[in-house]
PyMOL commands that place a pseudoatom at each C-alpha (Angstrom):
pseudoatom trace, name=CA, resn=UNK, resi=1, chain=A, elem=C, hetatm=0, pos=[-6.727, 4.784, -17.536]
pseudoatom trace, name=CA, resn=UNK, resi=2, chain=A, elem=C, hetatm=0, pos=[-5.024, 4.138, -14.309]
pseudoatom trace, name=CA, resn=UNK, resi=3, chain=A, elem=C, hetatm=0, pos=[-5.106, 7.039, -12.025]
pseudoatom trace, name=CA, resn=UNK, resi=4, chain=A, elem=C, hetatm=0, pos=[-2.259, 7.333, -8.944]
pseudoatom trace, name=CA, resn=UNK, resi=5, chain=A, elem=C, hetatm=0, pos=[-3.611, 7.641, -5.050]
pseudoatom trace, name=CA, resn=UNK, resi=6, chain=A, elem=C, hetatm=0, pos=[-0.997, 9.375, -2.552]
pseudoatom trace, name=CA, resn=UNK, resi=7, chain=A, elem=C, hetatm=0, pos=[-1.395, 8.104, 0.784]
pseudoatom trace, name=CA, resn=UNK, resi=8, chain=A, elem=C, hetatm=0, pos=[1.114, 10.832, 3.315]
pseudoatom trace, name=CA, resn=UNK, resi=9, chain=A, elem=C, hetatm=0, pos=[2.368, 9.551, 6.483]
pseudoatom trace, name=CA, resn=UNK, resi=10, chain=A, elem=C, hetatm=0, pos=[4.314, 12.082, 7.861]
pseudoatom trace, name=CA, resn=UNK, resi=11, chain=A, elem=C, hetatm=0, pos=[7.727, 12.287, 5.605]
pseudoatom trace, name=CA, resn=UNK, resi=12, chain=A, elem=C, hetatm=0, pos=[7.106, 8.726, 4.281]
pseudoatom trace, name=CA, resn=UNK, resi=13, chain=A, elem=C, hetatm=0, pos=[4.390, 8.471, 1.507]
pseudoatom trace, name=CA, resn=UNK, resi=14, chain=A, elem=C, hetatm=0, pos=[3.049, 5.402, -0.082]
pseudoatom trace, name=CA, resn=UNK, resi=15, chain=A, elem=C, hetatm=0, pos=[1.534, 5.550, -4.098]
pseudoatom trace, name=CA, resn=UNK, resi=16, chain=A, elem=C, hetatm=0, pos=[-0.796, 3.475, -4.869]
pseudoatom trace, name=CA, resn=UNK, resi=17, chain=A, elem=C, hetatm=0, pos=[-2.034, 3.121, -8.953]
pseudoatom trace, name=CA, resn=UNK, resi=18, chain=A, elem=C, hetatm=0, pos=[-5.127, 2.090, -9.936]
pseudoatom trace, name=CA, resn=UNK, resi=19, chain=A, elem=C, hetatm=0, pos=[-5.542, 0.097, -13.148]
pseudoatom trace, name=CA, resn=UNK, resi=20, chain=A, elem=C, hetatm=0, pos=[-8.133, -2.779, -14.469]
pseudoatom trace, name=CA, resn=UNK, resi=21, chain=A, elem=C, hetatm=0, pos=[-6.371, -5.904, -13.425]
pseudoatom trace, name=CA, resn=UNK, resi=22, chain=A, elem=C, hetatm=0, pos=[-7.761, -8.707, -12.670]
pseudoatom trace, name=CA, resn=UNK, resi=23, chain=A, elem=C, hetatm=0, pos=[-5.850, -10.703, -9.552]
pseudoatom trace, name=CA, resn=UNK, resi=24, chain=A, elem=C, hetatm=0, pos=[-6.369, -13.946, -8.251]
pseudoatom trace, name=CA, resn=UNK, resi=25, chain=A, elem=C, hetatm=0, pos=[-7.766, -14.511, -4.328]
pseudoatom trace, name=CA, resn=UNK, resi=26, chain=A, elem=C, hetatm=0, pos=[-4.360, -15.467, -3.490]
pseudoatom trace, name=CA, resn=UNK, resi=27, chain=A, elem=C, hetatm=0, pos=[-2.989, -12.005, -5.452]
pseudoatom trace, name=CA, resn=UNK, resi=28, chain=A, elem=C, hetatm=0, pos=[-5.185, -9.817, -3.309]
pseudoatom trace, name=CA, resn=UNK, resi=29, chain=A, elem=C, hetatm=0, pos=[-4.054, -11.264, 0.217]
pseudoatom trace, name=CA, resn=UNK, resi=30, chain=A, elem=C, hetatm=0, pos=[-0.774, -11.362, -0.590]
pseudoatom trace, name=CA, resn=UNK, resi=31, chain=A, elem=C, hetatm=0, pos=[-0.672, -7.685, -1.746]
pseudoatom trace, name=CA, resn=UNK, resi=32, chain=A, elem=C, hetatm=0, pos=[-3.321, -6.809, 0.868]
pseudoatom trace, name=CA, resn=UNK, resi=33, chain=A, elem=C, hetatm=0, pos=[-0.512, -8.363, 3.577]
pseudoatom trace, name=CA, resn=UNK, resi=34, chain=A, elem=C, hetatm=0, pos=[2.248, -6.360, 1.910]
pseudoatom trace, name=CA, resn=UNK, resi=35, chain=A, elem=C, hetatm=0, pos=[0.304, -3.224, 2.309]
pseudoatom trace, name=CA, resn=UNK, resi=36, chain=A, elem=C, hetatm=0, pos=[-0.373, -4.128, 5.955]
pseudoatom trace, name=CA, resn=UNK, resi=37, chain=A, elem=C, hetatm=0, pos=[3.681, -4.685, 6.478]
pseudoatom trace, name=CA, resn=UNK, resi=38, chain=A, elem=C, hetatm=0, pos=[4.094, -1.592, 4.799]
pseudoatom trace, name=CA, resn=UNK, resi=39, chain=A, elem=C, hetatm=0, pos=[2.026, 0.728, 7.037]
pseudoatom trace, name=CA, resn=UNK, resi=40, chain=A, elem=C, hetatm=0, pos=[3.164, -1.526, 10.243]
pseudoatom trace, name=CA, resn=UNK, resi=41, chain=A, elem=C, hetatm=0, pos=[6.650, -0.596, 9.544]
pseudoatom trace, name=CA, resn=UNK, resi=42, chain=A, elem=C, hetatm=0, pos=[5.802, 3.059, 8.731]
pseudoatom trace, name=CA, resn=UNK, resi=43, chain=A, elem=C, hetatm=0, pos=[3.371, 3.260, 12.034]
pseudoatom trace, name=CA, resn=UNK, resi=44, chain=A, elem=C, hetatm=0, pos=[6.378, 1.930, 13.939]
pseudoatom trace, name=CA, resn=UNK, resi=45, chain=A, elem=C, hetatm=0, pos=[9.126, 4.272, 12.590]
pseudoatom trace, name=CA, resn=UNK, resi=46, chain=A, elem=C, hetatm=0, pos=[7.537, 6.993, 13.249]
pseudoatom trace, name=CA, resn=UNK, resi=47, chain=A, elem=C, hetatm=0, pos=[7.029, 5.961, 17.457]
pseudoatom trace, name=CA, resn=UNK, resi=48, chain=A, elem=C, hetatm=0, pos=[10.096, 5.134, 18.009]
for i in range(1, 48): cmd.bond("trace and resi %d" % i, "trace and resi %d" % (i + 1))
show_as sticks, trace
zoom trace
């Protein structure tokens, strides 16, 4: 059963779902890097 994370960041929010899947090394850095762009660019919108 996957269950759904909310992550608040001021007015923006990320969701994040859990669920059993098995990735590949490369699928976990490349999601891992999209989650780091994601906060980066949330982080930065909200200083300037």
């Amino acid at each position: 059963m996957a269950g759904v994370e909310r992550l608040f960041l001021g007015k923006a929010q990320a969701v994040v779902e859990h669920a059993p899947l098995i990735l590949s090394e490369a699928d976990c850095i490349a999601a891992e890097h999209i989650l780091e762009r994601a906060i980066s660019e949330v982080l930065l919108h909200r200083t300037s």
